[in-house]
Every structure is written in structure tokens, then in C-alpha cells.
PyMOL Python script that loads the backbone (N, CA, C, O; Angstrom):
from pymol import cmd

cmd.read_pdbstr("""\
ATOM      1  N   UNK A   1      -8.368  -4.186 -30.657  1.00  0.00           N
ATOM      2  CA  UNK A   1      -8.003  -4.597 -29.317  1.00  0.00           C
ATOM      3  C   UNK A   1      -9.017  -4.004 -28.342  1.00  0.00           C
ATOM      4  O   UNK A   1      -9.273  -2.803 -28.435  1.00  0.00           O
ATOM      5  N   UNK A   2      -9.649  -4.800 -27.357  1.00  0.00           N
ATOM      6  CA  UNK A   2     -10.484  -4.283 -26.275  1.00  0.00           C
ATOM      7  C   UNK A   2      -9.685  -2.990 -25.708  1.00  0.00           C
ATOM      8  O   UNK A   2      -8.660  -2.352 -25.945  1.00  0.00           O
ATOM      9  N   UNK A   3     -10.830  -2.995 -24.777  1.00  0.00           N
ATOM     10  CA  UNK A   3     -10.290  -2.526 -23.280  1.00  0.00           C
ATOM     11  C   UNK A   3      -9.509  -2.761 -22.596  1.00  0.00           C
ATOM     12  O   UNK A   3      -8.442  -2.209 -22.328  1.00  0.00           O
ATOM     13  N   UNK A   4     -10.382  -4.324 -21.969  1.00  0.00           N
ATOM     14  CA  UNK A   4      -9.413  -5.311 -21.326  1.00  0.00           C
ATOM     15  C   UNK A   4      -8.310  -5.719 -21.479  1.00  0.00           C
ATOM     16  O   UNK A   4      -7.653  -5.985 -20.473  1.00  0.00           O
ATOM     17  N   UNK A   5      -7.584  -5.954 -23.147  1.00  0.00           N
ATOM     18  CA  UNK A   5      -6.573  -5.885 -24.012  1.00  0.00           C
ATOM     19  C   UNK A   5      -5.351  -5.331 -23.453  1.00  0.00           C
ATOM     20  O   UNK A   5      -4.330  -5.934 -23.122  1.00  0.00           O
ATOM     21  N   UNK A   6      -5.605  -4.126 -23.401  1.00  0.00           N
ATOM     22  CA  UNK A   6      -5.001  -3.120 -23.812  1.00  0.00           C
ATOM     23  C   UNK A   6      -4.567  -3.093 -21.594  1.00  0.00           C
ATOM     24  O   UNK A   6      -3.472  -2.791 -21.118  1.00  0.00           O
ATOM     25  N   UNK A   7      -5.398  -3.364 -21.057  1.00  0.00           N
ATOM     26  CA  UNK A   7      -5.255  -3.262 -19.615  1.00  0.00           C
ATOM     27  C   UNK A   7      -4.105  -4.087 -19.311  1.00  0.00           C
ATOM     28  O   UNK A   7      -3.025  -3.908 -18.749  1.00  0.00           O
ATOM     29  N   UNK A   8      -4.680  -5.016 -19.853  1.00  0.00           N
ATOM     30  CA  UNK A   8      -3.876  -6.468 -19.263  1.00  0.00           C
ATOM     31  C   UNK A   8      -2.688  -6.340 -20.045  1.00  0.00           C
ATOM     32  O   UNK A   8      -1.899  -7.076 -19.452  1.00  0.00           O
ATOM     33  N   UNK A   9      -2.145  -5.894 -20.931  1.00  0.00           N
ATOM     34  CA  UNK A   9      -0.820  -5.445 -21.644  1.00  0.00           C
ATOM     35  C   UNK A   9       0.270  -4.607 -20.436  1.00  0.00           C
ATOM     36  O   UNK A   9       1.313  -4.868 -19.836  1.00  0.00           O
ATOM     37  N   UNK A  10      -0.585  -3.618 -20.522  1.00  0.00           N
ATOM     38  CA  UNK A  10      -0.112  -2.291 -19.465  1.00  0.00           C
ATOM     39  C   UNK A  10      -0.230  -2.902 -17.845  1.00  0.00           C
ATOM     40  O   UNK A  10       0.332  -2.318 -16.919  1.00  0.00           O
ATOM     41  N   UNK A  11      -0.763  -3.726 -17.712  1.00  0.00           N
ATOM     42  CA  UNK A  11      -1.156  -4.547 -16.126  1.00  0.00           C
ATOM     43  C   UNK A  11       0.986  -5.401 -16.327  1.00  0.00           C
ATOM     44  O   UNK A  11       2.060  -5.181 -15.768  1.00  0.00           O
ATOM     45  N   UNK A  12       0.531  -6.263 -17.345  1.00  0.00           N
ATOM     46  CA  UNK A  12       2.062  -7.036 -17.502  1.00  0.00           C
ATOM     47  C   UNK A  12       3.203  -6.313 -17.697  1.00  0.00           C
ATOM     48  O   UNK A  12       4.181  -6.600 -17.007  1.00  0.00           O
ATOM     49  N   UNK A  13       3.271  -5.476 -18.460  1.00  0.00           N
ATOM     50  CA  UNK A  13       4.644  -4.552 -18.178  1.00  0.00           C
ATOM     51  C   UNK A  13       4.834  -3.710 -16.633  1.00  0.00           C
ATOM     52  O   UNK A  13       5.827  -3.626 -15.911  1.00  0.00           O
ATOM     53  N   UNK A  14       3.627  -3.216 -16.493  1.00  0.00           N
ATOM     54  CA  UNK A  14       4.615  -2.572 -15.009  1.00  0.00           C
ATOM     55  C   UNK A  14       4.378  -3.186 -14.061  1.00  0.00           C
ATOM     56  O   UNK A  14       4.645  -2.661 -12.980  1.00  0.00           O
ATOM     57  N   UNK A  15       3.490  -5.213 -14.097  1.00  0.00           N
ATOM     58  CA  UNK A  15       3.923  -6.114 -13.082  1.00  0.00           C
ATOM     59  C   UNK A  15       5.358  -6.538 -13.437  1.00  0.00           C
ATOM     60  O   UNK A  15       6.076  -6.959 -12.530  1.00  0.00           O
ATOM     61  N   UNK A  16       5.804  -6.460 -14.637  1.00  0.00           N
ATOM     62  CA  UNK A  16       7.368  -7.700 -14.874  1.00  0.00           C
ATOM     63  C   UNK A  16       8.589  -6.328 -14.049  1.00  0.00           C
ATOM     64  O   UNK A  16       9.683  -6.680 -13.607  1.00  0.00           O
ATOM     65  N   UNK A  17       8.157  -4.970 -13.994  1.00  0.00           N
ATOM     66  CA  UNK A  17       9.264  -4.898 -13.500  1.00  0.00           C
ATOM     67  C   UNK A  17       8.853  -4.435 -12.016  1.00  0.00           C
ATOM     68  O   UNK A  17       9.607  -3.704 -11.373  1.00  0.00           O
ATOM     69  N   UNK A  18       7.892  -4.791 -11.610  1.00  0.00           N
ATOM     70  CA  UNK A  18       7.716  -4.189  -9.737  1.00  0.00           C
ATOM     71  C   UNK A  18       6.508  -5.622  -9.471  1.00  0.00           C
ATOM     72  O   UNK A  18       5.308  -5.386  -9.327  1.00  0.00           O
ATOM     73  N   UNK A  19       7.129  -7.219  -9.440  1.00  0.00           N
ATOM     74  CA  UNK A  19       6.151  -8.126  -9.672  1.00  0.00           C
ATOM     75  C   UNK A  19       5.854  -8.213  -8.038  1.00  0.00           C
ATOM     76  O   UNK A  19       5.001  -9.083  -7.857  1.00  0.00           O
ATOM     77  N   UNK A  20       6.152  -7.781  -7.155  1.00  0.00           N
ATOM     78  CA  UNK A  20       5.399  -7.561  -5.816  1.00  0.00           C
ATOM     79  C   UNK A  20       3.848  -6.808  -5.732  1.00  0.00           C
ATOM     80  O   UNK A  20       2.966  -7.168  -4.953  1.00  0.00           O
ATOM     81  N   UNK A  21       3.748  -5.858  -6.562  1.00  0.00           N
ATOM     82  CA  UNK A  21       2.811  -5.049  -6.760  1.00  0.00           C
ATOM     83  C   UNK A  21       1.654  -5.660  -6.891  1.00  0.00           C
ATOM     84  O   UNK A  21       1.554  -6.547  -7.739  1.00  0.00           O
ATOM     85  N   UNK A  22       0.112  -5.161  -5.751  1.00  0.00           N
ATOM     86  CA  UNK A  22      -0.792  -5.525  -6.168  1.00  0.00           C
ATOM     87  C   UNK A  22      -1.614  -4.614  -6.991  1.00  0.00           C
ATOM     88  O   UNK A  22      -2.657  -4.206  -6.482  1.00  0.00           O
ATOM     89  N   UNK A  23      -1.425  -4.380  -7.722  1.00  0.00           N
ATOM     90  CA  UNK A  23      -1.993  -3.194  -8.783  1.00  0.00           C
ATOM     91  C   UNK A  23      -3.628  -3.047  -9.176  1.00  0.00           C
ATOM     92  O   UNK A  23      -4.223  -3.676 -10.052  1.00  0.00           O
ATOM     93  N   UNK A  24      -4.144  -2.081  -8.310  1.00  0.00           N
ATOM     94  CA  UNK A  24      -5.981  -2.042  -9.124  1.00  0.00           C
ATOM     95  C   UNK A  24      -5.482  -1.050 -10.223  1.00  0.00           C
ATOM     96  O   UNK A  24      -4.515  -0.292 -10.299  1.00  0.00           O
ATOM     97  N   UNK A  25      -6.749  -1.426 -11.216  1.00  0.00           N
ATOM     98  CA  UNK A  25      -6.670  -0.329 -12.284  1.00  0.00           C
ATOM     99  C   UNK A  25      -6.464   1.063 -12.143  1.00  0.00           C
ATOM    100  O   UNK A  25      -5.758   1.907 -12.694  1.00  0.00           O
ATOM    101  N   UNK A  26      -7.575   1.031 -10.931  1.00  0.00           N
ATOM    102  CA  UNK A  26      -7.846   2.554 -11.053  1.00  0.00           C
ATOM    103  C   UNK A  26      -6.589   3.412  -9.663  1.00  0.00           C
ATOM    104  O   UNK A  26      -6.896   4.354  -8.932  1.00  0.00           O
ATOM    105  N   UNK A  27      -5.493   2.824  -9.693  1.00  0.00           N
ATOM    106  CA  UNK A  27      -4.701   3.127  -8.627  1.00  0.00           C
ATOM    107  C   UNK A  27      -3.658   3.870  -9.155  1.00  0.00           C
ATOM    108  O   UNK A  27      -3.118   3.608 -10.229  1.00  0.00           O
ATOM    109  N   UNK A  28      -3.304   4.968  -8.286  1.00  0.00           N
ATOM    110  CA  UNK A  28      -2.008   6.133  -8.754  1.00  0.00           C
ATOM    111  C   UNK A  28      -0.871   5.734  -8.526  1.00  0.00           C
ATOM    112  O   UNK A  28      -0.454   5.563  -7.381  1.00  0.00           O
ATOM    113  N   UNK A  29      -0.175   5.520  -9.594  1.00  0.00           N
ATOM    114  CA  UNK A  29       0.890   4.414 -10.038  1.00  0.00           C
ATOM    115  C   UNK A  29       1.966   5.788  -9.202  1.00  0.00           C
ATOM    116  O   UNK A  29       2.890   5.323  -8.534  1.00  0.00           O
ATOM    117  N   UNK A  30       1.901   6.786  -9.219  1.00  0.00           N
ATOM    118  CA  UNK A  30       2.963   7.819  -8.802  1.00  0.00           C
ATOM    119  C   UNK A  30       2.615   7.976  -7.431  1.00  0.00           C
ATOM    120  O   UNK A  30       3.556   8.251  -6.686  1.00  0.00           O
ATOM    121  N   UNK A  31       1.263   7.844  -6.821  1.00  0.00           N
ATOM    122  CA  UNK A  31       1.523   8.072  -5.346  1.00  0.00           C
ATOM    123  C   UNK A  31       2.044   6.462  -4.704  1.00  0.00           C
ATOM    124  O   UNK A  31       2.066   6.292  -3.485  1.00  0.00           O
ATOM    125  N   UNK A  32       2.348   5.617  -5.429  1.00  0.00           N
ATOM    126  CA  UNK A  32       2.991   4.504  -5.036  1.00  0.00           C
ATOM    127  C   UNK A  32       3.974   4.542  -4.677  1.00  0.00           C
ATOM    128  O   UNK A  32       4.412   3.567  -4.067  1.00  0.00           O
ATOM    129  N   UNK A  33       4.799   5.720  -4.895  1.00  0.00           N
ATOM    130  CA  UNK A  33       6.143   5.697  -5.100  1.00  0.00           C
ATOM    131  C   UNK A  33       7.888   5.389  -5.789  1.00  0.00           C
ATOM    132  O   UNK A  33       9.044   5.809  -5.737  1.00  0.00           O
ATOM    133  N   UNK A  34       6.876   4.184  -6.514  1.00  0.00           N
ATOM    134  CA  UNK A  34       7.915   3.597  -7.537  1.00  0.00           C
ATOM    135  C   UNK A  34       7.903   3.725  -8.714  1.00  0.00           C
ATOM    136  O   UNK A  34       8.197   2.746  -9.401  1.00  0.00           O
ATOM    137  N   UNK A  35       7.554   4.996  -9.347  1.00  0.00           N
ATOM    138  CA  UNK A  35       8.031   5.363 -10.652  1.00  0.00           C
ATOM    139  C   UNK A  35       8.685   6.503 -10.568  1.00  0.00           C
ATOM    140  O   UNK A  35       8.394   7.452  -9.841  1.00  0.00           O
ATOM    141  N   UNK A  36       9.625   6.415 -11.353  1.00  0.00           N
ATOM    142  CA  UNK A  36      11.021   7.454 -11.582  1.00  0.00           C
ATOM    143  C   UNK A  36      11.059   8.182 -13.138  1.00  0.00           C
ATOM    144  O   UNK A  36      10.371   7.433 -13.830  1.00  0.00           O
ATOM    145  N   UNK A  37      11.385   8.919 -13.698  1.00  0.00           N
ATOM    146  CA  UNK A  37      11.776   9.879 -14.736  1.00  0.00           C
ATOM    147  C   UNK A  37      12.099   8.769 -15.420  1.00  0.00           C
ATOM    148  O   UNK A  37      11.603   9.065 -16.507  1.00  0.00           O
ATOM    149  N   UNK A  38      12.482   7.906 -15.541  1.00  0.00           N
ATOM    150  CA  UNK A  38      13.553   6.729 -16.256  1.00  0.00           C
ATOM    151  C   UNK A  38      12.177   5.654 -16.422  1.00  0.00           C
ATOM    152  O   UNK A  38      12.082   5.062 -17.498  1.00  0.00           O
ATOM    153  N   UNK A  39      11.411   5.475 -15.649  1.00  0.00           N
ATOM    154  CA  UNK A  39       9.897   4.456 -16.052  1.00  0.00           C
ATOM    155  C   UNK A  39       9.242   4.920 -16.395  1.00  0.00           C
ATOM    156  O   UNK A  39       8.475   4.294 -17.127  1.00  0.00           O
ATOM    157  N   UNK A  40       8.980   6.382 -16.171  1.00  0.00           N
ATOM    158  CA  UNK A  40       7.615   6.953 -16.960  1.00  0.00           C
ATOM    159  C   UNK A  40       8.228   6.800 -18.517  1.00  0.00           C
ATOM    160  O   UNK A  40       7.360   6.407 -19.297  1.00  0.00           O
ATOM    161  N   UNK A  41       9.480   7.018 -19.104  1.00  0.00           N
ATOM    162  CA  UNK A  41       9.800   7.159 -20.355  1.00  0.00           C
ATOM    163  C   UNK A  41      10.002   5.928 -21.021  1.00  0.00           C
ATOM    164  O   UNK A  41       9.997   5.759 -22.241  1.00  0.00           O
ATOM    165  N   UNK A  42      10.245   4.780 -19.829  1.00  0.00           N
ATOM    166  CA  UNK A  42       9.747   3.233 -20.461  1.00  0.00           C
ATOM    167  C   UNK A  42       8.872   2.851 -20.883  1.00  0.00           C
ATOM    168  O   UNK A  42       8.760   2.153 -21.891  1.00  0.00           O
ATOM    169  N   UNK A  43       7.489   3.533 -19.667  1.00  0.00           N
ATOM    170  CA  UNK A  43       6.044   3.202 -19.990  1.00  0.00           C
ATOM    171  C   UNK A  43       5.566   4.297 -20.985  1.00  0.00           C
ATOM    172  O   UNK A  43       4.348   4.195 -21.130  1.00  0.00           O
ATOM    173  N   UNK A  44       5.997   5.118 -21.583  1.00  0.00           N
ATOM    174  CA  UNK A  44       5.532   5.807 -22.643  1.00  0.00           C
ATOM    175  C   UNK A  44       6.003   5.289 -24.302  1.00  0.00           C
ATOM    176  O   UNK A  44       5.367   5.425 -25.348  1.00  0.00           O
ATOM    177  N   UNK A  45       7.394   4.640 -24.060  1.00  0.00           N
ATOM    178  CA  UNK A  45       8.026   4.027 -25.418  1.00  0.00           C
ATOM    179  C   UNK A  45       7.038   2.582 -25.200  1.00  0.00           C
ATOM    180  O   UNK A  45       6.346   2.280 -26.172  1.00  0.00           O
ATOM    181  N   UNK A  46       6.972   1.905 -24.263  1.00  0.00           N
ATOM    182  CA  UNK A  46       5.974   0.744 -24.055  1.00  0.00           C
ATOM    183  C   UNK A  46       5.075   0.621 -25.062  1.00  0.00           C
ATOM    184  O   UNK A  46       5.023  -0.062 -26.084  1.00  0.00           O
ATOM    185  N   UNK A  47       4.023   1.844 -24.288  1.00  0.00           N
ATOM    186  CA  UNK A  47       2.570   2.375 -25.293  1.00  0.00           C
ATOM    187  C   UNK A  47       3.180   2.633 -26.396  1.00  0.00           C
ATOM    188  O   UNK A  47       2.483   1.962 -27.157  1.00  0.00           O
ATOM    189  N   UNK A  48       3.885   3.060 -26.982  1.00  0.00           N
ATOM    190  CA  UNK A  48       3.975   4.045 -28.560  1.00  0.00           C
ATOM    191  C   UNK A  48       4.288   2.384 -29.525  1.00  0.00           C
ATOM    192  O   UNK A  48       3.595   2.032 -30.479  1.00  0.00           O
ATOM    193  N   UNK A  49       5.568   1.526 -28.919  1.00  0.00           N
ATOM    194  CA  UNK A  49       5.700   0.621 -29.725  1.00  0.00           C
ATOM    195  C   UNK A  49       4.663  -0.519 -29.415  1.00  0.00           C
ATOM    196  O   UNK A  49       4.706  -1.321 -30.349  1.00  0.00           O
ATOM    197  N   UNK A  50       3.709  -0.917 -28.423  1.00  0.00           N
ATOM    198  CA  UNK A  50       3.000  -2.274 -27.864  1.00  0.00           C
ATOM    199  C   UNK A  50       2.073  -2.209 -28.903  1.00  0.00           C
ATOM    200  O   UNK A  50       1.726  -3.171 -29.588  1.00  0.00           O
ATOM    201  N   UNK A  51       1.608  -0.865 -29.030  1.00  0.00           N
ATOM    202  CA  UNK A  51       0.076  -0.327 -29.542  1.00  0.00           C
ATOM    203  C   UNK A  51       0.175   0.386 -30.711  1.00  0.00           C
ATOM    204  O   UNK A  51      -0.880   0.716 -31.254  1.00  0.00           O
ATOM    205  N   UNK A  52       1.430   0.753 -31.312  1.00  0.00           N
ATOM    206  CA  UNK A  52       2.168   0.781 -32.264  1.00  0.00           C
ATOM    207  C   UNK A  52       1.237   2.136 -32.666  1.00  0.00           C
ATOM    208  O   UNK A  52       0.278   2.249 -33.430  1.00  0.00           O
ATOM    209  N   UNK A  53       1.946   3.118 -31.807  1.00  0.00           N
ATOM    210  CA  UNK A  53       0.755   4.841 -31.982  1.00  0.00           C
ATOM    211  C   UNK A  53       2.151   6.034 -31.467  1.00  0.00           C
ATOM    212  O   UNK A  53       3.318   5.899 -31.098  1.00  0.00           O
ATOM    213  N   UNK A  54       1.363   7.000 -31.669  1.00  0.00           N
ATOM    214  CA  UNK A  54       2.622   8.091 -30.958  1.00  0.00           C
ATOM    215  C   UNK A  54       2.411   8.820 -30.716  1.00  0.00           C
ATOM    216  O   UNK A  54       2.211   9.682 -31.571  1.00  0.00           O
ATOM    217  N   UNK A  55       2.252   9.155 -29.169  1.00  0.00           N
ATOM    218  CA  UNK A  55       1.662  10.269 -28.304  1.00  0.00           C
ATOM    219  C   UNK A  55       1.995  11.224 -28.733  1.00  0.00           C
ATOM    220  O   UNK A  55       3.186  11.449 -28.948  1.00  0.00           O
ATOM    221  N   UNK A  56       0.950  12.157 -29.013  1.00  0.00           N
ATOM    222  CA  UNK A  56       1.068  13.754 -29.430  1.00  0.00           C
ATOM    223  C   UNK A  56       1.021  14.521 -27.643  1.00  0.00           C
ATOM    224  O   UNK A  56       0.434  14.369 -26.572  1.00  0.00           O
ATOM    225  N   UNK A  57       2.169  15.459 -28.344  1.00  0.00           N
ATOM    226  CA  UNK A  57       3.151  16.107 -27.100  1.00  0.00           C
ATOM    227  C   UNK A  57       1.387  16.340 -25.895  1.00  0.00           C
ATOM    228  O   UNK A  57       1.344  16.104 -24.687  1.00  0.00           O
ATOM    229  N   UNK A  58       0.688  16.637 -26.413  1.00  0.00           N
ATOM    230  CA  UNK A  58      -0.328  17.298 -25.992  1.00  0.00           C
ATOM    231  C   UNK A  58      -0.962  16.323 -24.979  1.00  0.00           C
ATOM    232  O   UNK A  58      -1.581  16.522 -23.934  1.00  0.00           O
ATOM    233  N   UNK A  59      -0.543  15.022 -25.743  1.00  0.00           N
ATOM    234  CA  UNK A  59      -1.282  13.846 -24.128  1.00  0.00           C
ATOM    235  C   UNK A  59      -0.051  13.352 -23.358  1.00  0.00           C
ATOM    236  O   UNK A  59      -0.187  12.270 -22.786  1.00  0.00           O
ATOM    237  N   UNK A  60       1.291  14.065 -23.243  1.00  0.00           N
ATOM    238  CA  UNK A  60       2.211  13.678 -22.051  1.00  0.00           C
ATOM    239  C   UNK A  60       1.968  14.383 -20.748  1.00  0.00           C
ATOM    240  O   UNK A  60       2.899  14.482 -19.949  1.00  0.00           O
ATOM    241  N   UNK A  61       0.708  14.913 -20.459  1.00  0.00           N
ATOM    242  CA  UNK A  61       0.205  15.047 -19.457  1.00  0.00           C
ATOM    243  C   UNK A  61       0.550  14.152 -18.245  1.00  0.00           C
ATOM    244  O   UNK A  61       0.171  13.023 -18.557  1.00  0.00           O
ATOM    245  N   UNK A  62       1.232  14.123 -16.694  1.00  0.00           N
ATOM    246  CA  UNK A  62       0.913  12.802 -15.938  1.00  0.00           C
ATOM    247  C   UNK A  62      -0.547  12.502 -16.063  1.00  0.00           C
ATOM    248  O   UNK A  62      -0.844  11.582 -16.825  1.00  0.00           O
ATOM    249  N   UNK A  63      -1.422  13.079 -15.489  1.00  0.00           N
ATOM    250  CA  UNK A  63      -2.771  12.369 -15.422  1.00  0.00           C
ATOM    251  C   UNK A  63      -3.143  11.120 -16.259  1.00  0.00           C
ATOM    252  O   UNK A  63      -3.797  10.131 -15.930  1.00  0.00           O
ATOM    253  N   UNK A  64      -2.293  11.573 -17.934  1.00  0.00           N
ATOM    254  CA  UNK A  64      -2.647  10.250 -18.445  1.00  0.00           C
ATOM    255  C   UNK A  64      -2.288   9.031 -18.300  1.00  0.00           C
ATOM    256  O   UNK A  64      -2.774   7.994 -18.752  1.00  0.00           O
ATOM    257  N   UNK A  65      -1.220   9.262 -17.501  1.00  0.00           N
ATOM    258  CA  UNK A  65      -0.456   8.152 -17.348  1.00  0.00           C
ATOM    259  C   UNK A  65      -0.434   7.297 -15.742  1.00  0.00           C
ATOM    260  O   UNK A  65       0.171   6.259 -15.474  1.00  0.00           O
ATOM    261  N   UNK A  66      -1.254   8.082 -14.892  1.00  0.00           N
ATOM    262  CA  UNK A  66      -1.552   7.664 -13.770  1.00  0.00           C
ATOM    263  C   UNK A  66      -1.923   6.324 -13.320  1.00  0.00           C
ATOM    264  O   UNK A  66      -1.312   5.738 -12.425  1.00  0.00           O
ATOM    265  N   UNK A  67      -2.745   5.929 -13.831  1.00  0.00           N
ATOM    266  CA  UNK A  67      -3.744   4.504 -13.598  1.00  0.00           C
ATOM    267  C   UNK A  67      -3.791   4.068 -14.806  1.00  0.00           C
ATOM    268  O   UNK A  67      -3.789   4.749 -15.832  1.00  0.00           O
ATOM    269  N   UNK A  68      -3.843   2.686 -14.688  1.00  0.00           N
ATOM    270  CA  UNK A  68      -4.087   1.709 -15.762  1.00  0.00           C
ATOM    271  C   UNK A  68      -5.094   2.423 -16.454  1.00  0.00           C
ATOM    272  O   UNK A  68      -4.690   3.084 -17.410  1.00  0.00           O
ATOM    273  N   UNK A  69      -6.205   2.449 -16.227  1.00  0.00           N
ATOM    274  CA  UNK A  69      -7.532   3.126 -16.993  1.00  0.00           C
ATOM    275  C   UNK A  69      -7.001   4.018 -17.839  1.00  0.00           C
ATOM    276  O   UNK A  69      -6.862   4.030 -19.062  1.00  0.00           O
ATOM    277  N   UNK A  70      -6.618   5.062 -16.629  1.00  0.00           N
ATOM    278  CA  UNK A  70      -6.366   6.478 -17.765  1.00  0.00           C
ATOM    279  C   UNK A  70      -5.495   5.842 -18.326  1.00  0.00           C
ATOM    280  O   UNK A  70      -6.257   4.891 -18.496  1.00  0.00           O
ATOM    281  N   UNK A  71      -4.342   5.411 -18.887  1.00  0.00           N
ATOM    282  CA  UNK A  71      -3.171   4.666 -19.713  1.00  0.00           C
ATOM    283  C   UNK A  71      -4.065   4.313 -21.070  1.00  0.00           C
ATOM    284  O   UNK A  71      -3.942   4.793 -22.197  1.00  0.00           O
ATOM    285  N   UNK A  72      -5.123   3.190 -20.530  1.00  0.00           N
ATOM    286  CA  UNK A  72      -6.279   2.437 -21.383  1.00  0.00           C
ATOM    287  C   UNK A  72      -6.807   3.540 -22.363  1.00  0.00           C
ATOM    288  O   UNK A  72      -6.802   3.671 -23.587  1.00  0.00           O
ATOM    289  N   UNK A  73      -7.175   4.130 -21.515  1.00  0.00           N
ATOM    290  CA  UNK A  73      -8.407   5.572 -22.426  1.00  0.00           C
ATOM    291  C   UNK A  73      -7.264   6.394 -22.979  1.00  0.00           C
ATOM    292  O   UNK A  73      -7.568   7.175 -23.880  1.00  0.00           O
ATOM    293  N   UNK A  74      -6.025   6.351 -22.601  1.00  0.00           N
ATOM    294  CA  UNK A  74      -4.934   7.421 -23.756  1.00  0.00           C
ATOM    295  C   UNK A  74      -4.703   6.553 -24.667  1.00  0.00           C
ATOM    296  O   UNK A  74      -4.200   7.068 -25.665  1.00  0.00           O
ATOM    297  N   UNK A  75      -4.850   5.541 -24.730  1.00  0.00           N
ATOM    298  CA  UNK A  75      -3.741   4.377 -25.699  1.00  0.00           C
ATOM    299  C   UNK A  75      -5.006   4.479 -26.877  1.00  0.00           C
ATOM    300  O   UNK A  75      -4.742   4.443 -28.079  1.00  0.00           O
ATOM    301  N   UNK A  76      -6.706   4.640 -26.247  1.00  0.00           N
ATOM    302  CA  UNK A  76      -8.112   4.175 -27.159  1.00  0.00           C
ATOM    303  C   UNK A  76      -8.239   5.420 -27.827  1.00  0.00           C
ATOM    304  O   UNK A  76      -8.774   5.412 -28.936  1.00  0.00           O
ATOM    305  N   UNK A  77      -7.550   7.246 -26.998  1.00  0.00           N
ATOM    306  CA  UNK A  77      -7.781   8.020 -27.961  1.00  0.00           C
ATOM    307  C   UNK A  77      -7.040   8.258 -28.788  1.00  0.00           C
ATOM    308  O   UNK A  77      -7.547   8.610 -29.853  1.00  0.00           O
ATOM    309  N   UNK A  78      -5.855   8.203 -28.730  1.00  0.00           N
ATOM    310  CA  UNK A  78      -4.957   8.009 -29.384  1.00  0.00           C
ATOM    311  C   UNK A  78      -4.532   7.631 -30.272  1.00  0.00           C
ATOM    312  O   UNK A  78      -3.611   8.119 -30.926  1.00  0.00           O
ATOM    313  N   UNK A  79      -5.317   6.377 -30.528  1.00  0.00           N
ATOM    314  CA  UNK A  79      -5.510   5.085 -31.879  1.00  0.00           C
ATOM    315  C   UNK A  79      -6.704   5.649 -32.387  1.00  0.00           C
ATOM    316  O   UNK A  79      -6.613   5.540 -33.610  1.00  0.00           O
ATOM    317  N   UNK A  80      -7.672   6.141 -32.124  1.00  0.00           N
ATOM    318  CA  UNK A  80      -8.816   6.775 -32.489  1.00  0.00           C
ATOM    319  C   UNK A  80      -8.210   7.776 -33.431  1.00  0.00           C
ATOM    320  O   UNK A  80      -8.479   7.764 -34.632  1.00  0.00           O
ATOM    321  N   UNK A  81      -7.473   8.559 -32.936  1.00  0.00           N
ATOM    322  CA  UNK A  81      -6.746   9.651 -33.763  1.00  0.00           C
ATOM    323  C   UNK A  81      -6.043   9.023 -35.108  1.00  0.00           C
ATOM    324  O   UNK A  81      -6.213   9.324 -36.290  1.00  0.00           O
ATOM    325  N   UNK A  82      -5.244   8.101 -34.539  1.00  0.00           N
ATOM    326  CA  UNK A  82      -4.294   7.698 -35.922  1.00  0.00           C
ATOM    327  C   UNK A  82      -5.132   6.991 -36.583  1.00  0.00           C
ATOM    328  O   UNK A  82      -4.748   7.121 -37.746  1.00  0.00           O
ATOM    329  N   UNK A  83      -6.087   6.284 -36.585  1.00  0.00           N
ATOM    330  CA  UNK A  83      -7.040   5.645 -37.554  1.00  0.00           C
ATOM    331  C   UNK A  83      -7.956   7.013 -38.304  1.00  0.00           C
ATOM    332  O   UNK A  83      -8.559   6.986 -39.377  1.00  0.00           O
ATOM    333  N   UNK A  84      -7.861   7.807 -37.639  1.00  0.00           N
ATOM    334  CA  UNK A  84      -8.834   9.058 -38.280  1.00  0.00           C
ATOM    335  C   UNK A  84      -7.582  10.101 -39.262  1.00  0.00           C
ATOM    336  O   UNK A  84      -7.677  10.671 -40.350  1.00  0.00           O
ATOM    337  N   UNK A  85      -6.722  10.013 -38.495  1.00  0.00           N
ATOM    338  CA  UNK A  85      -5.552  10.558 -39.375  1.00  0.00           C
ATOM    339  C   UNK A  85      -5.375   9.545 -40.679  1.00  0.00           C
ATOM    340  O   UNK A  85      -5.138  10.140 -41.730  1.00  0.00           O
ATOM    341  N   UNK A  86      -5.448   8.216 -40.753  1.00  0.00           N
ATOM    342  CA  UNK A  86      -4.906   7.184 -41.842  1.00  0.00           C
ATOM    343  C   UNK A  86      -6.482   7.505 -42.829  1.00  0.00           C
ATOM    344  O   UNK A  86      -6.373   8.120 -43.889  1.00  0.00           O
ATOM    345  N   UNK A  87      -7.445   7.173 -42.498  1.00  0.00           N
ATOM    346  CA  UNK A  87      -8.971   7.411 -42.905  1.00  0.00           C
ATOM    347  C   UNK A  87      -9.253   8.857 -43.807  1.00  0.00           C
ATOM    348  O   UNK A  87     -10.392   9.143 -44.175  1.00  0.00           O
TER     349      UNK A  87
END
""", "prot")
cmd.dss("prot")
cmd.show_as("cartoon", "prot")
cmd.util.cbc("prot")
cmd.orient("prot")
């Protein structure tokens, strides 16, 4: 799966539930105001089952989860890992 892939996945889930939103990639989904304790743990089960991986405690950092990008680049190291773990 690209980049782009993987954007436009994470672009469609947190447009279907805030579809007013004009969302850039590189925009702080938390200084928006509309994510709660209850969506960050949507958008983390999201990633684990979309991309079919499982965040090690160590990347539940917010930062990673801030912007589409960073989301993108956790979801690419992440899979990097479990393909190197399966390998």
C-alpha cells in the first residue's frame, strides 16, 4: 500500500464521522477540537484492524496520531516492523 493509500484511508474515516471537515494532511487533528478519548481509541482500533498491524505501546504517543502524515508514517513504521518481525 502507498503513501497516498494509506492517507486517503485515514482521510475517509475521520471525514465519515466529522464530514464538514476540511482536513489538510499536515493539520492538528487535536487543536481542532473535535477529538475526544472515545475517537482517539476509534482511530487507533481503525489503524490496527484497516492496516491489519498493532501498535506497540511505545508508538501511542499523541504526536503520532496528530496529522494524517504522522498517522501515514506510524501505520509505514509499524508495518515495517511486523514484516521484519514475520521475515
Amino acid at each position: 500500500m502507498t503513501t497516498e493509500q494509506i492517507k486517503a484511508a485515514l482521510r475517509e474515516f475521520i471525514l465519515g464521522r466529522y464530514p464538514d471537515l476540511d482536513l489538510r494532511d499536515d493539520e492538528d487533528i487535536f487543536r481542532l477540537g473535535f477529538v475526544n478519548s472515545l475517537f482517539a481509541m476509534e482511530l487507533v482500533l481503525f489503524i490496527e484492524s484497516n492496516f491489519q498491524l498493532s501498535i506497540p505501546n511505545e508508538e501511542l504517543a499523541l504526536d503520532g496520531f496528530r496529522t494524517v502524515d504522522a498517522m501515514a508514517a506510524l501505520v509505514e513504521r509499524v508495518s515495517g516492523r511486523d514484516v521484519a518481525a514475520k521475515g
